[in-house]
LUMDOTI-927420 format. One record per residue (C-alpha): residue number from 1; residue in one letter; x, y, z. Coordinates in Angstrom, 3 decimals. Last residue first. Layout:
N
[site NUM, a, [X, Y, Z]],
...
***
This chain:
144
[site 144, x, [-1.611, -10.471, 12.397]],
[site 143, x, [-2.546, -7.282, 10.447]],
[site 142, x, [-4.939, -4.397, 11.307]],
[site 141, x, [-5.327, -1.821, 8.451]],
[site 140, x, [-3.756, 1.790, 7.305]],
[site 139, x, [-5.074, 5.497, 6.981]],
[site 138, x, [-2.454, 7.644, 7.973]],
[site 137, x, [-4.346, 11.727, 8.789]],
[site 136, x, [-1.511, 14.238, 8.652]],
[site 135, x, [-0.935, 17.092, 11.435]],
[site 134, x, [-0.002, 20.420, 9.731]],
[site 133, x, [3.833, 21.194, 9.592]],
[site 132, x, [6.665, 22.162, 11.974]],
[site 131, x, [6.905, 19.995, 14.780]],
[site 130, x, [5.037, 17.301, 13.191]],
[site 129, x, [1.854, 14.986, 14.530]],
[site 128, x, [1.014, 12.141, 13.151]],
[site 127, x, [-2.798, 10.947, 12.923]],
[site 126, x, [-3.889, 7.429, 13.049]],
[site 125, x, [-6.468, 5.702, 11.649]],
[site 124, x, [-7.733, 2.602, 12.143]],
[site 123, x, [-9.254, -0.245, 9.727]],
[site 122, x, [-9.660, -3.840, 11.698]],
[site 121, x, [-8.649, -6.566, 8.772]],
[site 120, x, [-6.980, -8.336, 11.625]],
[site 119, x, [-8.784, -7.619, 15.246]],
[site 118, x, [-7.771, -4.717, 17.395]],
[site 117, x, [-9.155, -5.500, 20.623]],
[site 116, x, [-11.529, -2.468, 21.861]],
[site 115, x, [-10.452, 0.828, 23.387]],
[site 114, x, [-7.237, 0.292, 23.329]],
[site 113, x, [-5.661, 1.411, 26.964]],
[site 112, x, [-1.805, 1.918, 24.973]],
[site 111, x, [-0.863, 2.257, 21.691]],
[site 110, x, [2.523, 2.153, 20.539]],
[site 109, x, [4.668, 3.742, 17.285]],
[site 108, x, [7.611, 2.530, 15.608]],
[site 107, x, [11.022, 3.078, 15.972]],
[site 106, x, [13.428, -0.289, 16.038]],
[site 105, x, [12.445, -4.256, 16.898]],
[site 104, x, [9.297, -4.198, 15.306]],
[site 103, x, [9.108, -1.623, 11.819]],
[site 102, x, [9.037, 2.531, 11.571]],
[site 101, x, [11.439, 2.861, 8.247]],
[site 100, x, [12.246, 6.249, 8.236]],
[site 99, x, [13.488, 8.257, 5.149]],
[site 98, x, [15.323, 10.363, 2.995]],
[site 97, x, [15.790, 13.217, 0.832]],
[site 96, x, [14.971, 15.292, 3.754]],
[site 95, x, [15.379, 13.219, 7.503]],
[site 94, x, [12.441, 11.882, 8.865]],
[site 93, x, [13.020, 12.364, 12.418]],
[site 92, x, [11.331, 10.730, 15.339]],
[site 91, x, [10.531, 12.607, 18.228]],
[site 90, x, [9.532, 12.854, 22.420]],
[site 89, x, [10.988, 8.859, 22.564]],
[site 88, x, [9.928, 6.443, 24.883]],
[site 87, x, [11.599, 3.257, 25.186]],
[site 86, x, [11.602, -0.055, 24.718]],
[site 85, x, [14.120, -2.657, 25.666]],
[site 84, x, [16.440, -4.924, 23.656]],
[site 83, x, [18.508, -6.840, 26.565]],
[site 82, x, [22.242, -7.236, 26.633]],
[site 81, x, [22.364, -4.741, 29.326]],
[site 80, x, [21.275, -2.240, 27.265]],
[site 79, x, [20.210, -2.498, 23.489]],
[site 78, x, [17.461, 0.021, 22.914]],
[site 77, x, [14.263, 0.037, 20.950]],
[site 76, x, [12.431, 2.967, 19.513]],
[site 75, x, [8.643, 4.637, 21.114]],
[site 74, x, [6.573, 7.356, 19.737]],
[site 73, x, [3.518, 7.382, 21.644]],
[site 72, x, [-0.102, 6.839, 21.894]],
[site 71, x, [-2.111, 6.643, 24.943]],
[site 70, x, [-6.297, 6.770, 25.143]],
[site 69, x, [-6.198, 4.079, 21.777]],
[site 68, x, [-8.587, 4.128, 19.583]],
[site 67, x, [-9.281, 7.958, 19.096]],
[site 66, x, [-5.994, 8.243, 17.412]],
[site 65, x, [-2.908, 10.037, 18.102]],
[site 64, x, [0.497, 10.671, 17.426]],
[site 63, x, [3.902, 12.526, 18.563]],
[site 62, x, [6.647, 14.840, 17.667]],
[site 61, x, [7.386, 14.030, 13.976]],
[site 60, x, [10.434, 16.109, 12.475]],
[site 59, x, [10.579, 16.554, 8.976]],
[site 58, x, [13.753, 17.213, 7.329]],
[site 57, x, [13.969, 20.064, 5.101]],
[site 56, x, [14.352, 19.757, 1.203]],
[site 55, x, [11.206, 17.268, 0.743]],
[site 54, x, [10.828, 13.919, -0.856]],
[site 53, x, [10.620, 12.603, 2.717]],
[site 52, x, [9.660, 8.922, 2.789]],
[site 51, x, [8.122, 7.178, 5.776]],
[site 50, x, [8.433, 3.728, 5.786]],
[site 49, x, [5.373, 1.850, 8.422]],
[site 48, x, [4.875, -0.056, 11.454]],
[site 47, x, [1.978, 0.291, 14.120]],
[site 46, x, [2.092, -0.863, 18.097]],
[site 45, x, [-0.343, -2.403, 19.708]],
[site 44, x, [-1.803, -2.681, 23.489]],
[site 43, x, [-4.632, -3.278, 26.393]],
[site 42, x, [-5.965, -6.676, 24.743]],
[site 41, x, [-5.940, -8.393, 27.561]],
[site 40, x, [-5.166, -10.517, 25.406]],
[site 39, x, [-2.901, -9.011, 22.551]],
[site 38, x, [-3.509, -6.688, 20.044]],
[site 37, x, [-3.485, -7.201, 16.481]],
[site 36, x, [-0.601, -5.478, 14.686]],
[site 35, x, [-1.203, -2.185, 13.041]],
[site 34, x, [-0.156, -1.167, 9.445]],
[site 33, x, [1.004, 1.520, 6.959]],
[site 32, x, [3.278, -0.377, 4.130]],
[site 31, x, [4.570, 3.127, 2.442]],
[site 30, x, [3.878, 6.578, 3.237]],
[site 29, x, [5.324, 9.442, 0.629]],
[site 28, x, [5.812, 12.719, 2.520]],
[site 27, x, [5.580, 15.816, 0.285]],
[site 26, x, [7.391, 18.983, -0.966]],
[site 25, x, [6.200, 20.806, -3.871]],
[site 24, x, [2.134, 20.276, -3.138]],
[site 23, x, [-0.656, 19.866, -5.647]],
[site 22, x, [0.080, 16.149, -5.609]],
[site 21, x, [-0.892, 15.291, -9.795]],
[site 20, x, [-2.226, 12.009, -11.493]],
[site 19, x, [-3.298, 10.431, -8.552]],
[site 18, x, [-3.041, 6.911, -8.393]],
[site 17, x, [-0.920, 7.016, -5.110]],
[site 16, x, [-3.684, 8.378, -2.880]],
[site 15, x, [-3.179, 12.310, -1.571]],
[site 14, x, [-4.352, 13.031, 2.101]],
[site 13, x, [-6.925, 15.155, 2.352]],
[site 12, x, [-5.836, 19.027, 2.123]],
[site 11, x, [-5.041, 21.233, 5.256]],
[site 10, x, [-2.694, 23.433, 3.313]],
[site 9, x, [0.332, 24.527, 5.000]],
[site 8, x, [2.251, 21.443, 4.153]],
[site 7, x, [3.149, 18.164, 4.692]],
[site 6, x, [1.334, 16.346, 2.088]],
[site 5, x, [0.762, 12.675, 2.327]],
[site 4, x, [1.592, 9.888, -0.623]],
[site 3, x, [-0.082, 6.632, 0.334]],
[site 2, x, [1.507, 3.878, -1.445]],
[site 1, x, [0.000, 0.000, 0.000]],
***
């Protein structure tokens, strides 16, 4: 799944892949959005996708939020102690040019106090929050 996101001043829809034209000169490409299925008691999930910044200034992401979960958070995984644990983080950067790959094991984003399980084939949506641009709506769906 392509979804191709604008980050800037407008407050336009996000922008499907088939479109012939993005009326915007910098924008955020999103690529394999998805959620993993939450867990008996079902309290938690995280989501995984690349973000790709076609734009000249890096783009710096500062939290997220969707009305499914009452705690969501940017989170990465640390080795210490010879253990991978996870952490908090206040932002993730996609750099310009570049990108971030959000997957298990690294960055990626958590959701905490669900308010129902998330079942595969579930749709959610999730809204990131940048330091510098308008918030952007990530539609994406509920895998195993």
């Amino acid at each position: 799944m392509l979804l191709a996101v604008a980050c800037s001043g407008d407050s336009a829809p996000p922008i499907e892949s088939g479109d012939s034209q993005a009326p915007y000169s910098e924008a955020l490409e999103i690529e394999d959005a998805r959620a993993r299925t939450s867990r008996p008691p079902h309290s938690n999930s995280a989501a995984f996708m690349t973000l790709i910044n076609n734009g000249n200034e890096d783009l710096v992401i500062v939290g997220v939020k969707t009305p499914r979960a009452k705690v969501a958070e940017l989170h990465t995984m640390l080795h210490e102690d010879g253990k991978m644990k996870m952490r908090r983080v206040e932002r993730l950067v996609v750099p310009s040019k570049g990108e971030l790959e959000l997957k298990p094991g690294a960055d990626h984003l958590m959701f905490f106090e669900l308010d129902k399980a998330w079942r595969i084939g579930d749709q959610l949506e999730l809204t990131l929050l940048f330091a510098k641009h308008p918030e952007q709506v990530v539609s994406l769906e509920v895998e195993k």
